[in-house]
C-alpha positions as CSV (number, residue, x, y, z in Angstrom):
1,X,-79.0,-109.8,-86.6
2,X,-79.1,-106.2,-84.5
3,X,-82.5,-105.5,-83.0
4,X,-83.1,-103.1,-80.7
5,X,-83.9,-103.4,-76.9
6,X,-88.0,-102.7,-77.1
7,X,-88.0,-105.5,-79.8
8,X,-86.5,-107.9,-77.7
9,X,-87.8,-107.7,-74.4
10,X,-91.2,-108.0,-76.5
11,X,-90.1,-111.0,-77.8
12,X,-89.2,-111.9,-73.6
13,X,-93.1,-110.9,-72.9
14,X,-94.7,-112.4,-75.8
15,X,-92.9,-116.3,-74.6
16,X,-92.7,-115.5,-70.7
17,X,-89.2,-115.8,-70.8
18,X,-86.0,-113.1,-70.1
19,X,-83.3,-112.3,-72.1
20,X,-79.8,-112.4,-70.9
21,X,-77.7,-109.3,-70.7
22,X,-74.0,-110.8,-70.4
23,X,-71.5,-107.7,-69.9
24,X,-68.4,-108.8,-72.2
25,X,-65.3,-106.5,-71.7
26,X,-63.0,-108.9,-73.3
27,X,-63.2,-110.7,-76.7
28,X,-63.7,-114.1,-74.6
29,X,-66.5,-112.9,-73.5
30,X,-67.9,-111.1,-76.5
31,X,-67.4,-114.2,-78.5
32,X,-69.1,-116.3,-76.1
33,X,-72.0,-114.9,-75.7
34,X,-72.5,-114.7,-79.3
35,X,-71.5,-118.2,-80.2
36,X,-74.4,-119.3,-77.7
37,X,-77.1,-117.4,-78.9
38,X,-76.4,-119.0,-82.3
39,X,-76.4,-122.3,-80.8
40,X,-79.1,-122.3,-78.8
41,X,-81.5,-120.4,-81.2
42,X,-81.9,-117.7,-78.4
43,X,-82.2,-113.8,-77.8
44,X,-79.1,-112.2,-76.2
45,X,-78.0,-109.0,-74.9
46,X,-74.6,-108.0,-75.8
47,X,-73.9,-105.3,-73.0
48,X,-71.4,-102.8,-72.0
49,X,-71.1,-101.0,-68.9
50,X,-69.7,-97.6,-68.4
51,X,-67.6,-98.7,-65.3
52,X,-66.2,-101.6,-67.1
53,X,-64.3,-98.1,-69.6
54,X,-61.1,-98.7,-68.1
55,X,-61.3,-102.5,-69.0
56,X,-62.3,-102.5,-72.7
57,X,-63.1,-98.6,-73.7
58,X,-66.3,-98.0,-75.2
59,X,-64.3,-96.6,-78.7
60,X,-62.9,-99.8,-79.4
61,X,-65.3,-102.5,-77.7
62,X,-68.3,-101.1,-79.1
63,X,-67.6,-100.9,-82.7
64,X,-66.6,-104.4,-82.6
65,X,-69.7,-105.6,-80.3
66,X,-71.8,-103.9,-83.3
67,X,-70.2,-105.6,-86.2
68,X,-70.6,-109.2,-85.1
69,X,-74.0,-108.1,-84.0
70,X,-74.9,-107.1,-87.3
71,X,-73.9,-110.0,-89.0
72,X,-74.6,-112.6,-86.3
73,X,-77.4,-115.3,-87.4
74,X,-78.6,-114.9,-83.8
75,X,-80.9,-112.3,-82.1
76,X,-78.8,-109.7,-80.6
77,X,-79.5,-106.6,-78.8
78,X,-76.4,-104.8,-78.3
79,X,-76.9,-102.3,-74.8
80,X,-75.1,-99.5,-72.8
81,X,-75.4,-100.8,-69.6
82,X,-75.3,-98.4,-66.0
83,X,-74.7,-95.2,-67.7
84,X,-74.5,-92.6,-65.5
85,X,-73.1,-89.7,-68.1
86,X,-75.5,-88.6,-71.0
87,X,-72.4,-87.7,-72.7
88,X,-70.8,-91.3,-73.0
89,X,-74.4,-92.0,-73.9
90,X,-74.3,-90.4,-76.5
91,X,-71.5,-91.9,-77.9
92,X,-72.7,-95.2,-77.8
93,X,-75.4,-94.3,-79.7
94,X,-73.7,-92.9,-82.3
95,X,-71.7,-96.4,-82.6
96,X,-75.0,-97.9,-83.4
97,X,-75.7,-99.0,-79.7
98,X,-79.5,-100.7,-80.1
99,X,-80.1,-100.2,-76.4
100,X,-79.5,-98.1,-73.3
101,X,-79.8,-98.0,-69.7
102,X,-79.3,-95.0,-67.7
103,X,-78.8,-95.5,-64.4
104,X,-79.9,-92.3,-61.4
105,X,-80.6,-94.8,-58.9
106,X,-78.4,-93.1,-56.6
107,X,-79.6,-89.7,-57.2
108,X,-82.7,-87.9,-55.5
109,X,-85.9,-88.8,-57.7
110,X,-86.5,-86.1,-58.7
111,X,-83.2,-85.7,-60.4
112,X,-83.4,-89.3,-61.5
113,X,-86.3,-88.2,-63.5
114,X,-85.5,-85.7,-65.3
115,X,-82.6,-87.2,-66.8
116,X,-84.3,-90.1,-67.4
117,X,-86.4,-88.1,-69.0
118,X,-83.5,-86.9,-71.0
119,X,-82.3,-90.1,-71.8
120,X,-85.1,-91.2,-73.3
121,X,-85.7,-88.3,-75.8
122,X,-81.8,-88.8,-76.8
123,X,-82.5,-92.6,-77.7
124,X,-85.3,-91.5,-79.4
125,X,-83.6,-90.1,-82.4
126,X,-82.1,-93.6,-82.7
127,X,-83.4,-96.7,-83.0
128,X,-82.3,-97.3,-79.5
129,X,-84.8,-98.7,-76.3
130,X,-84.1,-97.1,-73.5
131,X,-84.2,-98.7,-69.8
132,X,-84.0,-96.8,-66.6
133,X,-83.7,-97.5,-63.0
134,X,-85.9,-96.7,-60.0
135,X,-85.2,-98.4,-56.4
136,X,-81.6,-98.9,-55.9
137,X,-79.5,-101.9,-55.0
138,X,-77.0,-99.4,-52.4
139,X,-74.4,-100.9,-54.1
140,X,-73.3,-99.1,-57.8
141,X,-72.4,-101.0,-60.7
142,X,-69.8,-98.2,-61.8
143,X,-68.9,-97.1,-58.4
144,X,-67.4,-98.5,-54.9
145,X,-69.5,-101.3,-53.3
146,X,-69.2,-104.2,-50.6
147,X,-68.3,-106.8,-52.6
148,X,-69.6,-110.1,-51.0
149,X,-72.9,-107.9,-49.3
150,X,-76.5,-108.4,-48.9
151,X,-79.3,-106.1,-50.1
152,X,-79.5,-104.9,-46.9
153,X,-76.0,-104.5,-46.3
154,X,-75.4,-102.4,-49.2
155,X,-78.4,-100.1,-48.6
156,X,-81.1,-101.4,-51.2
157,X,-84.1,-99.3,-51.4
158,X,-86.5,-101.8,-53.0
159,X,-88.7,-100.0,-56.2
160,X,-91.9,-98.7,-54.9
161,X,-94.8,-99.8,-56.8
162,X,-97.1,-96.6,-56.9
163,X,-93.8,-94.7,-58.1
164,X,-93.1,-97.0,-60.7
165,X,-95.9,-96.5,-62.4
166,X,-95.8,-92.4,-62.4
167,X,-92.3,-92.8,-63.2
168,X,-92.9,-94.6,-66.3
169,X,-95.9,-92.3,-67.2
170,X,-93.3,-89.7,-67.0
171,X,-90.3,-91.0,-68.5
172,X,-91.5,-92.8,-71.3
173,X,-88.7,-96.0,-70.4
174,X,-89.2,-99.2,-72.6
175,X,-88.2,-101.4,-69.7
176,X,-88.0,-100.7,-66.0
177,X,-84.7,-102.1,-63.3
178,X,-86.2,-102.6,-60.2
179,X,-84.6,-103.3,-56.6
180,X,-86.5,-106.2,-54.9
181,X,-83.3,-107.8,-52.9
182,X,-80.6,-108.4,-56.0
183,X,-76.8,-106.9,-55.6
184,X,-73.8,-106.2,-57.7
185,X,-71.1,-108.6,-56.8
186,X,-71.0,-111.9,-55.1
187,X,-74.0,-112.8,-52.8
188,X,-73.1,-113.3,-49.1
189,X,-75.0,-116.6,-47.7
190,X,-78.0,-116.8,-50.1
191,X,-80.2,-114.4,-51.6
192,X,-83.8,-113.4,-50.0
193,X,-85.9,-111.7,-53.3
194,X,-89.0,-110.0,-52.2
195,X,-91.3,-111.4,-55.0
196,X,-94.3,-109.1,-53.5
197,X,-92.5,-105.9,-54.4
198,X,-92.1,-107.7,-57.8
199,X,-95.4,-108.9,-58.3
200,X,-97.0,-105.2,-56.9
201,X,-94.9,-103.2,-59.7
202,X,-96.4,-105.7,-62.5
203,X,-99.8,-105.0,-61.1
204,X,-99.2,-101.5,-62.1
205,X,-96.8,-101.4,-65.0
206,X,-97.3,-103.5,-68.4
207,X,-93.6,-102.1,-69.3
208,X,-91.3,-105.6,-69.1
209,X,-89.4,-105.8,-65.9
210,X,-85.3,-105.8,-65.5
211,X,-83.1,-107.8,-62.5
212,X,-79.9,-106.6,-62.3
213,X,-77.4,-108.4,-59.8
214,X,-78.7,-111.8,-61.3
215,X,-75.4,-113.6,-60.5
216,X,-76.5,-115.9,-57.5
217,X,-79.8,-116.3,-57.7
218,X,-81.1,-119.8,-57.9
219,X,-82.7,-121.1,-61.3
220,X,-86.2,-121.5,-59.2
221,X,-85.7,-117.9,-57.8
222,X,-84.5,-116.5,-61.7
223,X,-88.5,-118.8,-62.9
224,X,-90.5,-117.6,-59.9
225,X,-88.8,-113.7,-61.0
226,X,-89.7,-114.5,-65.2
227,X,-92.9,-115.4,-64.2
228,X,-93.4,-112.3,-62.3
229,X,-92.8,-110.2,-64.9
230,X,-88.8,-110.0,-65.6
231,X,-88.2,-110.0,-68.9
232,X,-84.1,-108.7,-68.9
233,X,-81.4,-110.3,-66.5
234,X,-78.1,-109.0,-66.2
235,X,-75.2,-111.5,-66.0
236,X,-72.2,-111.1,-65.4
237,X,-69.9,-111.4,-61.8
238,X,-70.2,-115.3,-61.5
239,X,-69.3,-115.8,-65.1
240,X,-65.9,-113.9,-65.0
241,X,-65.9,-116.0,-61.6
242,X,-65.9,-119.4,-63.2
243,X,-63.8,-118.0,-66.2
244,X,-61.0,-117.2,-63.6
245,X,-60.9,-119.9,-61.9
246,X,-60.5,-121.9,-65.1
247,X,-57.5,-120.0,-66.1
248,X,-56.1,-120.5,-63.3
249,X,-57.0,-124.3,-63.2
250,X,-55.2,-124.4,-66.9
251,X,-51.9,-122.9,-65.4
252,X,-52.0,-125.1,-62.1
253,X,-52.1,-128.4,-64.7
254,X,-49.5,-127.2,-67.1
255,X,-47.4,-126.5,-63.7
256,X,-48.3,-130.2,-62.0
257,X,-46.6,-131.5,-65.3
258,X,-43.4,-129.9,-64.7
259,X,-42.4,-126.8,-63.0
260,X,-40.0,-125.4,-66.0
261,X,-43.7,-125.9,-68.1
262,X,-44.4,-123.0,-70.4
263,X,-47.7,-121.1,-69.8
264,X,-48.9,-119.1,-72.7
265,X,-51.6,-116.3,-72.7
266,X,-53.6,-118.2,-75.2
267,X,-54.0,-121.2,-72.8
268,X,-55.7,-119.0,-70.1
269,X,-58.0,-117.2,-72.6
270,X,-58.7,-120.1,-74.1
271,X,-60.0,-122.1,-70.7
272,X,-61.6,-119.1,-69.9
273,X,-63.6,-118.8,-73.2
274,X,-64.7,-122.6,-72.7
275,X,-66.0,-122.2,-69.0
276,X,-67.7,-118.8,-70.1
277,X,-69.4,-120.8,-72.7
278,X,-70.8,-123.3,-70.8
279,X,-71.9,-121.2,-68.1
280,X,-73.6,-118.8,-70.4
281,X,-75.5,-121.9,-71.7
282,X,-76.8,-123.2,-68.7
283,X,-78.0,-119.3,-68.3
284,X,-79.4,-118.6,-71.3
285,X,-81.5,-121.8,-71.0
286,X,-83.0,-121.1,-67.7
287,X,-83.9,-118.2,-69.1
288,X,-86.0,-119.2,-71.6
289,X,-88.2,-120.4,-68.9
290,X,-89.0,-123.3,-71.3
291,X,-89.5,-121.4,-74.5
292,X,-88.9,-122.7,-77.4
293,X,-85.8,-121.9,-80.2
294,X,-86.7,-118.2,-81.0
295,X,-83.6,-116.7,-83.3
């Protein structure tokens, strides 16, 4: 079942929970993330990401990421993640997209806004949330960034509350990304969230709340961030992470056995599936903050 993004984050605010927004630019992954939801009886977020265009293209992933959507048992969202082009916006929508984000973090605010502002009367016409991003995270999901940084490293500016809530007022956004000490990529040491930044934009906005860079974080850190108003998570660099390293597990055992052994592609997609599975599982479970089966 295809519902859109405003519908589902409700649901997220209504149980004090968050939904997962797994980024799946492979059929693996795709499959995964769909096959979990039904399990578990959870909400998912079925996402693509502009920069991920020269790993699955939006003309053929999306159609597809639609289609098992729509006839999926499980609640399914199915979102343009980190767009930074209205036009490729666009043409998610008319896929049948559910969901968009559009991402001018990294532009003045002033430009930010206004095509935000755009953004959200183009999904408009659809039946299509829209999210939006104020604060950044230095690093960009569709650009260059310092793989392995910290917040600080990469140049966060953390969300400031008092502009959150005239950004919204302007906007119109369903949900709001906000920076409070998450990257892109792979943490460096631990992770330091600044829950007061968090817990100062939910004293001004009743809009749910969205974490991006949530691969790292610690399940306490992902409850104390639920129950400080995130309702959406994005997913998605430790999952590939533990996916890789169980291909290439799968080939190092076929190769123990004998060094003539025969690797075939299917073996590698199929470990990786399997660890995707189970990792998406744990995630989707401390998500749900202790909520019960929702689908």
């Amino acid at each position: 079942m295809i519902i859109n993004l405003r519908d589902i984050c409700a649901v997220a605010e209504q149980n004090n929970m968050a939904i997962a927004s797994f980024n799946v630019p492979s059929f693996e992954a795709l499959r995964a993330a769909i096959d979990v939801a039904e399990e578990t009886d959870h909400p998912v977020i079925l996402s693509h990401a502009e920069g991920h265009e020269p790993l699955a293209p939006l003309d053929s992933i999306g159609p597809v990421m639609v289609a098992l959507a729509e006839r999926s048992s499980a609640m399914l969202c199915v979102h343009l993640d980190h767009c930074e082009h209205l036009s490729y916006m666009r043409r998610a929508l008319e896929i049948g997209f559910t969901g968009a984000m559009y991402d001018g973090s990294f532009e003045p605010y002033e430009v930010n806004l206004e095509n935000s502002q755009r953004a959200a009367e183009m999904c408009s016409g659809f039946d299509c949330g829209i999210e939006c991003e104020l604060g950044s995270m230095g690093s960009r999901e569709a650009g260059q960034r310092d793989e392995g940084g910290t917040a600080e490293e990469s140049g966060a500016v953390y969300t400031d509350p008092d502009q959150a809530a005239d950004f919204i007022a302007s906007t119109g956004t369903d949900i709001l990304a906000c920076s409070f000490g998450t990257v892109h990529g792979i943490y460096k040491g631990e992770p330091h969230l600044n829950f007061k930044v968090l817990t100062d934009i939910r004293d001004r906005v009743k809009i749910p709340l969205v974490m991006h860079g949530g691969s790292g974080v610690s399940d306490e850190d992902y409850k104390k961030a639920i129950d400080s108003g995130i309702r959406k998570i994005n997913y998605y660099t430790y999952g590939v992470k533990y996916a890789g390293e169980a291909a290439c597990a799968e080939m190092e055992a076929k190769r123990s056995k004998s060094a003539d052994a025969i690797v075939y592609w299917h073996d590698l997609t199929s470990a990786a599936y399997s660890r995707l599975v189970e990792d998406f599982d744990h995630v989707v479970k401390v998500f749900a903050n202790g909520a019960k089966q929702l689908a």
